[in-house]
Structure formats: C-alpha cells, structure tokens
NUGUBA-923641 format. One record per residue (C-alpha): residue number from 1; x, y negated, z. Coordinates in Angstrom, 3 decimals. Layout:
residues N
<pos=NUM	c1=X	c2=Y	c3=Z>
...
END
This chain:
residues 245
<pos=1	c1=-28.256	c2=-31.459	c3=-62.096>
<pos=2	c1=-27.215	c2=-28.065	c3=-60.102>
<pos=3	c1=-29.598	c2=-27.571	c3=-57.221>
<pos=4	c1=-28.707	c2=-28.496	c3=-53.547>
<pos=5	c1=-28.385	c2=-26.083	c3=-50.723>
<pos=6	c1=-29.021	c2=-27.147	c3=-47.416>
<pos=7	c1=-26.698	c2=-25.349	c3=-44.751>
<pos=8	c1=-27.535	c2=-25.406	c3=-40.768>
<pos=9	c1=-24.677	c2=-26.104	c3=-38.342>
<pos=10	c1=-24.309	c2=-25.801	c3=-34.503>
<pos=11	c1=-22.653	c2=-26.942	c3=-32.049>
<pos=12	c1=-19.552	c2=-26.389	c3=-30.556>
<pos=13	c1=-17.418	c2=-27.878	c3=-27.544>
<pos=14	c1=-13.512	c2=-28.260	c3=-28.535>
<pos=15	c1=-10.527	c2=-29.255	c3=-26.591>
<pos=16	c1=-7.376	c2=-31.316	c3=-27.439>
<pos=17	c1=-9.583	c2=-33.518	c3=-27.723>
<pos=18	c1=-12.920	c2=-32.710	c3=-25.952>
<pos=19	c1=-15.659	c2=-33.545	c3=-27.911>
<pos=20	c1=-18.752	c2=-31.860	c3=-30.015>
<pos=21	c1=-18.671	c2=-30.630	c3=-33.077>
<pos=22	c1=-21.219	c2=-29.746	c3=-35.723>
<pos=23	c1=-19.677	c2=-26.648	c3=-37.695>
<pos=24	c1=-20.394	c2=-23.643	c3=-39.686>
<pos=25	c1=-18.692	c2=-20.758	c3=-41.716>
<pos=26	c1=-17.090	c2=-22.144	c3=-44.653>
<pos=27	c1=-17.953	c2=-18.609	c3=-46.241>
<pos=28	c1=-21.713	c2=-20.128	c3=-46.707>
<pos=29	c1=-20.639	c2=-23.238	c3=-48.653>
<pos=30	c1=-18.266	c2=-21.260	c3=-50.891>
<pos=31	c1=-21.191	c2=-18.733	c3=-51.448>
<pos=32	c1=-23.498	c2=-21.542	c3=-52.933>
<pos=33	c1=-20.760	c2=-22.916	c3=-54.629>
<pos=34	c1=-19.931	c2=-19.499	c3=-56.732>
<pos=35	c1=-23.861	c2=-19.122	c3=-57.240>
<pos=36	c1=-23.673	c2=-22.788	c3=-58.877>
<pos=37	c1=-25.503	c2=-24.842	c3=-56.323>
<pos=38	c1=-24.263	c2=-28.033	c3=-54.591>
<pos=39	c1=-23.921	c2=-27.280	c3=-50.633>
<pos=40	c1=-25.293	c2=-29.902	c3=-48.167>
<pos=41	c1=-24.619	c2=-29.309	c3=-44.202>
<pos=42	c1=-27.372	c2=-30.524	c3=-41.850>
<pos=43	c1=-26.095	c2=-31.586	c3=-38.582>
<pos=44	c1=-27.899	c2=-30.794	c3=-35.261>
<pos=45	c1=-28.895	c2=-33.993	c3=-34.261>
<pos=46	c1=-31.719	c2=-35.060	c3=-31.863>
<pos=47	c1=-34.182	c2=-36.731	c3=-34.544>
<pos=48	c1=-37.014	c2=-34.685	c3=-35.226>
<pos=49	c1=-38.264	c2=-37.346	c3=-37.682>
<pos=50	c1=-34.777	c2=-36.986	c3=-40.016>
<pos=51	c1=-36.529	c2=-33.713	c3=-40.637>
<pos=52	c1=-38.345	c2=-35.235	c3=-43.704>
<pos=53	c1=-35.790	c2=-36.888	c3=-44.918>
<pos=54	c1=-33.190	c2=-34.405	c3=-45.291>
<pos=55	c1=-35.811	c2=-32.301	c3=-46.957>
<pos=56	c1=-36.720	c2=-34.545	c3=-49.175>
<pos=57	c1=-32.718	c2=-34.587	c3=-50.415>
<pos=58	c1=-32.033	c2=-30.718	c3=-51.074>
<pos=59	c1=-33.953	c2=-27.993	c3=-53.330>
<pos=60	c1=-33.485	c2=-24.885	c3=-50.761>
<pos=61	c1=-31.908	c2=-24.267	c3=-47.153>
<pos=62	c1=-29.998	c2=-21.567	c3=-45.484>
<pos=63	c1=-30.570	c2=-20.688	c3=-42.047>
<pos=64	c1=-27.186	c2=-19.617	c3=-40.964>
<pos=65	c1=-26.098	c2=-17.228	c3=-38.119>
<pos=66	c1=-24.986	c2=-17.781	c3=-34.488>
<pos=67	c1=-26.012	c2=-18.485	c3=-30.799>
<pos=68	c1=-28.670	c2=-16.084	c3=-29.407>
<pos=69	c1=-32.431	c2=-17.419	c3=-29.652>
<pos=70	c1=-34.124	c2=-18.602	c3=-26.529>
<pos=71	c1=-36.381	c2=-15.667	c3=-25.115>
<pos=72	c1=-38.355	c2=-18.409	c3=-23.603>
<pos=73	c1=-39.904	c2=-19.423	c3=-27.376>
<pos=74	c1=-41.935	c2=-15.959	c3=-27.388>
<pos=75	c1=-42.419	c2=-16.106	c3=-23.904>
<pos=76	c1=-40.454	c2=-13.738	c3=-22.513>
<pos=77	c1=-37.423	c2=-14.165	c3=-19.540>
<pos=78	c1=-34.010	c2=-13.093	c3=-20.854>
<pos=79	c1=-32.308	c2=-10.658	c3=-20.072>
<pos=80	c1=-28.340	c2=-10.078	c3=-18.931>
<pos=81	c1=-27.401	c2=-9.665	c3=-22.208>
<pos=82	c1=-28.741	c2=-13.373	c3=-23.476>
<pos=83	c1=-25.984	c2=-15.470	c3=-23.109>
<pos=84	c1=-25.682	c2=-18.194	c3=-25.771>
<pos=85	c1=-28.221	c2=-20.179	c3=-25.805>
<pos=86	c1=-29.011	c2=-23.821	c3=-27.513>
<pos=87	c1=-32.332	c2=-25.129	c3=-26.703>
<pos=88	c1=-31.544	c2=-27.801	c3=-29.143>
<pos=89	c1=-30.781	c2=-25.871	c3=-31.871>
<pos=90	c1=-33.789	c2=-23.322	c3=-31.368>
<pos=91	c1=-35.994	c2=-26.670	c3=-30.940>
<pos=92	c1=-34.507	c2=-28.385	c3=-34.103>
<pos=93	c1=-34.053	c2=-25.664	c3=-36.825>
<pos=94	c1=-37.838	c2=-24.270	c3=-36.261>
<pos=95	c1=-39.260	c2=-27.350	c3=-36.434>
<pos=96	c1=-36.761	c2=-27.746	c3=-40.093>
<pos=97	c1=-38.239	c2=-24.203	c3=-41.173>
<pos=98	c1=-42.135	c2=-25.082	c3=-40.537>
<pos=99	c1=-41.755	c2=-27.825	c3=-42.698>
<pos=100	c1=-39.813	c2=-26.160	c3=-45.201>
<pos=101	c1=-42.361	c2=-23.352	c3=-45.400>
<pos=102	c1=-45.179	c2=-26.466	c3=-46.057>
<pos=103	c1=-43.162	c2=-27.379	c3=-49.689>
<pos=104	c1=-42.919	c2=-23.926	c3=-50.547>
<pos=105	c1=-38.855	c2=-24.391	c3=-50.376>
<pos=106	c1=-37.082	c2=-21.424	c3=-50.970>
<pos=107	c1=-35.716	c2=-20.321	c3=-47.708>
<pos=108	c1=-33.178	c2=-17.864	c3=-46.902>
<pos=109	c1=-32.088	c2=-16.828	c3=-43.255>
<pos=110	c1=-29.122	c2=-14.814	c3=-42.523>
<pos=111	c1=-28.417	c2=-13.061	c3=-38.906>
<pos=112	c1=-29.966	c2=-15.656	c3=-36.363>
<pos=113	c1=-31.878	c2=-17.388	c3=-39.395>
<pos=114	c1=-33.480	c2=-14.398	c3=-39.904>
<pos=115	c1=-34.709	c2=-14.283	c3=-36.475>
<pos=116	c1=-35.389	c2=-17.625	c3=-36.440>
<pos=117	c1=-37.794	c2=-17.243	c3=-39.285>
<pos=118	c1=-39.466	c2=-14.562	c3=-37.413>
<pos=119	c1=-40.067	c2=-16.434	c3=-34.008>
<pos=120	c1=-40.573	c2=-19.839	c3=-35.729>
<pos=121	c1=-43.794	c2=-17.825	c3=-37.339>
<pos=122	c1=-45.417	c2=-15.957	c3=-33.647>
<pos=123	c1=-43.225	c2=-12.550	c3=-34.213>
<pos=124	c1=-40.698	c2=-11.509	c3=-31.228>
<pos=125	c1=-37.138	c2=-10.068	c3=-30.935>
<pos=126	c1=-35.053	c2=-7.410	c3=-29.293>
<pos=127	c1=-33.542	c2=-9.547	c3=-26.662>
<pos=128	c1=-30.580	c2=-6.933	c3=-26.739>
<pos=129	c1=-30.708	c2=-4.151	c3=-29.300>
<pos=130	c1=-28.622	c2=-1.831	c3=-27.269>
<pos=131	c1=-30.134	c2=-1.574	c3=-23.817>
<pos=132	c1=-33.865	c2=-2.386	c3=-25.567>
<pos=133	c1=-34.105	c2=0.023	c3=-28.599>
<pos=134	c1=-33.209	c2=4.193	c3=-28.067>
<pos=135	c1=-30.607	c2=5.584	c3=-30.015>
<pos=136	c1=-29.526	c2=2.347	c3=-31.223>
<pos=137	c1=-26.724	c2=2.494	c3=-33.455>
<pos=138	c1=-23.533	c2=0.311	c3=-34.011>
<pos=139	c1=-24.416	c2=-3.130	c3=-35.171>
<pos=140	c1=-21.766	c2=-5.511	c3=-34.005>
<pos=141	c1=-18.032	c2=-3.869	c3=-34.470>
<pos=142	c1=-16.299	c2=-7.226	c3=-32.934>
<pos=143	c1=-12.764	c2=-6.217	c3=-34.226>
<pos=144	c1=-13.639	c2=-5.478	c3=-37.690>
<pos=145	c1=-13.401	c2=-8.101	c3=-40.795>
<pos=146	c1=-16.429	c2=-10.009	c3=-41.704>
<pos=147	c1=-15.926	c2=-8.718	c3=-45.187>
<pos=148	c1=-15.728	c2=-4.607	c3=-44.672>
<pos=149	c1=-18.862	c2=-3.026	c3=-45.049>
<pos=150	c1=-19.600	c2=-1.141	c3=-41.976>
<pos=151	c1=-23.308	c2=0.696	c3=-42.442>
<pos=152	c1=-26.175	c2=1.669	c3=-44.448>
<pos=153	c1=-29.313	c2=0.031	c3=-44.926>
<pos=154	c1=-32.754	c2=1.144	c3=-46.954>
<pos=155	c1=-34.481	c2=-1.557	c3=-49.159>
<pos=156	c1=-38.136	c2=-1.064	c3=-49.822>
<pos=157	c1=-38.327	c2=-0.926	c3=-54.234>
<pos=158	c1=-41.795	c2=-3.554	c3=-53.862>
<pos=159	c1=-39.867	c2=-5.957	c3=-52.279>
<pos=160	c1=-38.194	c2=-9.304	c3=-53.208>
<pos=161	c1=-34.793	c2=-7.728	c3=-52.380>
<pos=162	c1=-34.769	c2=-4.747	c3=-54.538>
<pos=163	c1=-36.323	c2=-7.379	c3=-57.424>
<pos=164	c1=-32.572	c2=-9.191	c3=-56.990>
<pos=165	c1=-29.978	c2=-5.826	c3=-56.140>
<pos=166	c1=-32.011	c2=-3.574	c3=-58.123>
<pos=167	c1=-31.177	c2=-0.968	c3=-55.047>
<pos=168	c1=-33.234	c2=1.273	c3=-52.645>
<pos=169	c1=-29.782	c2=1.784	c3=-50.862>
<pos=170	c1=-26.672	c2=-0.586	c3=-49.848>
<pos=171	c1=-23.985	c2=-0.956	c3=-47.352>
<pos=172	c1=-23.769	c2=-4.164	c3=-45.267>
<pos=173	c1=-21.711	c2=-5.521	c3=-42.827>
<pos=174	c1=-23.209	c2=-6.094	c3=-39.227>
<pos=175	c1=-22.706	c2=-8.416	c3=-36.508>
<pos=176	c1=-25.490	c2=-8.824	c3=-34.011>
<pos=177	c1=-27.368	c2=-7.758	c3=-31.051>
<pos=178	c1=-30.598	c2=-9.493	c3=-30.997>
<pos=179	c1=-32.976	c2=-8.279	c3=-34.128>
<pos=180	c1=-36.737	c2=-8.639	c3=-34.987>
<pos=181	c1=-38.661	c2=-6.330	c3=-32.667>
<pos=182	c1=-42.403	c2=-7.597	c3=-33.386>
<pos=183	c1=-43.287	c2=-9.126	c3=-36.945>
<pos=184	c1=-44.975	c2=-11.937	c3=-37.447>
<pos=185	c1=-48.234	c2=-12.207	c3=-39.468>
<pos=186	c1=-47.326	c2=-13.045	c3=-43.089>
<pos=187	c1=-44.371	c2=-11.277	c3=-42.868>
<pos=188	c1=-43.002	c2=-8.004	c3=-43.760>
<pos=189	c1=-40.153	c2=-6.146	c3=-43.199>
<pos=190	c1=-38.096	c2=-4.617	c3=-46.400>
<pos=191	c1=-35.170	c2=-3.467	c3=-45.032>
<pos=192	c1=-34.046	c2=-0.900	c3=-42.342>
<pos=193	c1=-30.848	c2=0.595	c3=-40.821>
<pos=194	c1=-30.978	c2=4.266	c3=-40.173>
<pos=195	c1=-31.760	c2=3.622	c3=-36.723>
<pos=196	c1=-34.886	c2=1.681	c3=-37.529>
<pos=197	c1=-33.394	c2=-1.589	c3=-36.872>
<pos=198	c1=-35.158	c2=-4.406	c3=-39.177>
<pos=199	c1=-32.723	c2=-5.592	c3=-42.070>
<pos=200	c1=-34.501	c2=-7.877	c3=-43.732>
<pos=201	c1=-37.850	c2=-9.259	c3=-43.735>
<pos=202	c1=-40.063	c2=-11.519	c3=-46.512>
<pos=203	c1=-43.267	c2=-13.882	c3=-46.408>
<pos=204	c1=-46.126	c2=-12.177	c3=-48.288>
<pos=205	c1=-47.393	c2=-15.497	c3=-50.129>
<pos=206	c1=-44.367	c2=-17.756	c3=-50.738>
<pos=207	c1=-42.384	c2=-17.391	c3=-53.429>
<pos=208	c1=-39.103	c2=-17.262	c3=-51.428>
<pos=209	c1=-38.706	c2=-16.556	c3=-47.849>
<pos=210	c1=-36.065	c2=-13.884	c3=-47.172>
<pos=211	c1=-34.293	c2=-13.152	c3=-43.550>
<pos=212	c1=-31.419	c2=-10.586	c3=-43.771>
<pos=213	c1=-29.785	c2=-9.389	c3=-40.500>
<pos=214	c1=-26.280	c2=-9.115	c3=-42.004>
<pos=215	c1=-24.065	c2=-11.910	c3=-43.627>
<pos=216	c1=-23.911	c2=-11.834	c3=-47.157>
<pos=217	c1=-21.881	c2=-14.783	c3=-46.882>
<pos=218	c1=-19.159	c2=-13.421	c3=-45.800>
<pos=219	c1=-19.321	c2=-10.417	c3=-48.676>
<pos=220	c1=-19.428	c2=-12.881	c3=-51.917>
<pos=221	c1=-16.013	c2=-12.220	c3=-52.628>
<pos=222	c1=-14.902	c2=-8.806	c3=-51.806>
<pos=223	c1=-18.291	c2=-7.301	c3=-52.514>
<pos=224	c1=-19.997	c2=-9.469	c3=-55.739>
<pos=225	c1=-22.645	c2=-7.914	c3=-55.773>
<pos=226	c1=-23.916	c2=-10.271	c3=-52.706>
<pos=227	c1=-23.664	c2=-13.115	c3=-54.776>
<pos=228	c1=-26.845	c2=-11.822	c3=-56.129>
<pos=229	c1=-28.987	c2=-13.518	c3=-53.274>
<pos=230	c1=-27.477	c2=-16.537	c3=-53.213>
<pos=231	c1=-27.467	c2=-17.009	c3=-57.436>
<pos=232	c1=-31.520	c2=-15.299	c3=-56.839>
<pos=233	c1=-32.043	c2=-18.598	c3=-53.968>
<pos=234	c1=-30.381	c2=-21.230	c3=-56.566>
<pos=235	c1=-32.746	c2=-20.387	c3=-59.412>
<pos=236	c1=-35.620	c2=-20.353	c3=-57.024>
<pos=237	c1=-34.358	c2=-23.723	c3=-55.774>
<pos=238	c1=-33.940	c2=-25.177	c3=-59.684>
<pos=239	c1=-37.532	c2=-24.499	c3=-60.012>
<pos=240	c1=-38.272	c2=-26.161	c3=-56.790>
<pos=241	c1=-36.463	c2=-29.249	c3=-58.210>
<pos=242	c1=-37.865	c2=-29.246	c3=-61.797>
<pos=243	c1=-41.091	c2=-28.760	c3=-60.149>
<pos=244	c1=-40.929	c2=-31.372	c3=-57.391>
<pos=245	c1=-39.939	c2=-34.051	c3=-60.111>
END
C-alpha cells in the first residue's frame, strides 16, 4: 500500500452562493501524487478530539501555506501589516503538529507551515519582513507565476535538505512576508536567502521535520528537481507505516 499524505486546508468565504469552504492548492495533492503517495485533505473543523483520529489514518502530513499567523500565539500585538488572520486555523493545525511530532510522523511545512512549526514549538516570527528586517530583499513578487523561480537561497551541506537536493545552492520561488525571526529550541535553521531571511528550518532529534519558506509545490512540474522533497517525505512516511504496523 502507497503511503498517505495528509494535506491542511483553510477556510474561505465564497459568493454565488455564500457559504464556507475548506480548500487548498491542488498543486500539493498533485505533488504527492507524482512522489507516489495517496493525498488525504484534513478539513478545519472545530473538533480538537478528531485530531487522533485523522492521525491515526495517514503516514505523514503537510502543513500547507496561507493566512498570516496570529502574533498573539508568541505574545506579541500585530502590527499594520497582519491582516489575515484565522484563530481557528492557528488553534487547530498546532494542536495537529504537537501530536504529530509525539509519533515521530514525518512532517513537512511549506510557507505558513513552516512558521507554524516554528511557533507551535516557543520560536517567534517577523510579523512583516519588510518594515521589521533591514535591507530586506524581495520575497513576495505578487504578479509573477507560482512556478518561475525568482531568488537564491544557501542550504547548509549537514542538513536534511542538502541529504535530499544534494545542493549548497538553489533557486526558489517566494511568496511571503511573515518568516521565522526567533528559533525555537530543537530547531535549526538550514537555509538562508541572501538577505538572511530563514529558508528552511529542521528538528534536531526527529527523523523528519522540515519547514521551507517557499512552495515546492508549486515547482514539481516545471522544476523536477522539487519533487525530491516530497518523494524524500513519502519514503520517510512508508517507514512510518511499516513501522507503525
């Protein structure tokens, strides 16, 4: 049996008619697909104790990208430049990465999952990249394709993420403005733009735990070589399976 992928969603208002749906990027499901894995979408919903239980169905998770993450969970006010926020979701999706983290589940976190792994464990963010960190770069070209490449990032050769591109160098597409300002304990950072913005970060004891602040999801098919991470999360997850049974 191929190993199942669990993919976070988030909510959205729609008109014609009004109601709320649970979505996400169809570019994550086809990314687990290529890699050979079964995808699985978690809804937000407000059971805390479905937690278990939609654990106990997959073999690994992505944390996907999207609203900004409440200041408030690191105790901090936001600022301006904070202005999608989904108490619910922040609420909902840590509480789904602690317990992940207790199994041992491979994890990966992509953009806002990334973050989220970071806050979930005591670290803190860059409310607002631009007007928080000097000389920031550009990190969020809003008229450009998800799937051009559109900067450079450094990959430390002793991490997890050189183990699976076998690079010290790539280019990555970018589309944020929040990153990881303060790490938390039992993480470590990997990754860097030339600005000094935090790229991608790992846990020091688990076998998988990787954030990356750009969306390899949307890259599978233009750029192959980011089908790397999600094949390196599937075998990771088959082991979890085989070794769960």
């Amino acid at each position: 049996m191929r190993p199942i992928i669990g993919i976070t969603t988030f909510w959205e208002n729609k008109n014609r008619p009004r109601k709320l749906y649970n979505l996400v990027s169809h570019n994550y499901i086809r990314s687990v697909q290529l890699a050979g894995g079964i995808p699985i979408l978690i809804p937000l919903i407000d059971d805390k104790r479905a937690i278990i239980n939609y654990l106990n169905m997959i073999d690994g998770i992505i944390f996907t990208g999207g609203n900004d993450i409440s200041p408030l969970i690191y105790e901090e006010n936001p600022i301006q430049q904070v202005q999608t926020i989904c108490e619910e979701r922040d609420e909902f999706e840590i509480e789904l990465f602690l317990e992940a983290l207790k199994l041992d589940m491979p994890i990966l976190g992509v953009c806002r999952g990334m973050q989220l792994i970071n806050v979930a464990m005591g670290g803190t963010l860059y409310q607002d990249i631009y007007s928080q960190r000097k000389n920031s770069l550009g990190h969020f070209p809003q008229n450009t394709p998800v799937h051009n490449l559109y900067h450079n990032i450094r990959i430390n050769p002793e991490s997890k993420l050189f183990d699976i591109f076998k690079k010290t160098e790539m280019k990555v597409n970018s589309f944020h403005h929040q990153g990881v300002k303060e790490v938390a304990e039992s993480l470590e950072e990997t990754s860097w733009a030339a600005d000094g913005t935090i790229e991608a970060i790992e846990h020091i004891n688990k076998n998988f735990v990787i954030g990356v602040q750009w969306h390899p999801e949307d890259l599978t098919i233009h750029h192959p070589i980011f089908l790397k991470l999600f094949e390196a999360l599937l075998e990771e997850a088959n082991n979890y399976r085989i070794n769960k049974n």
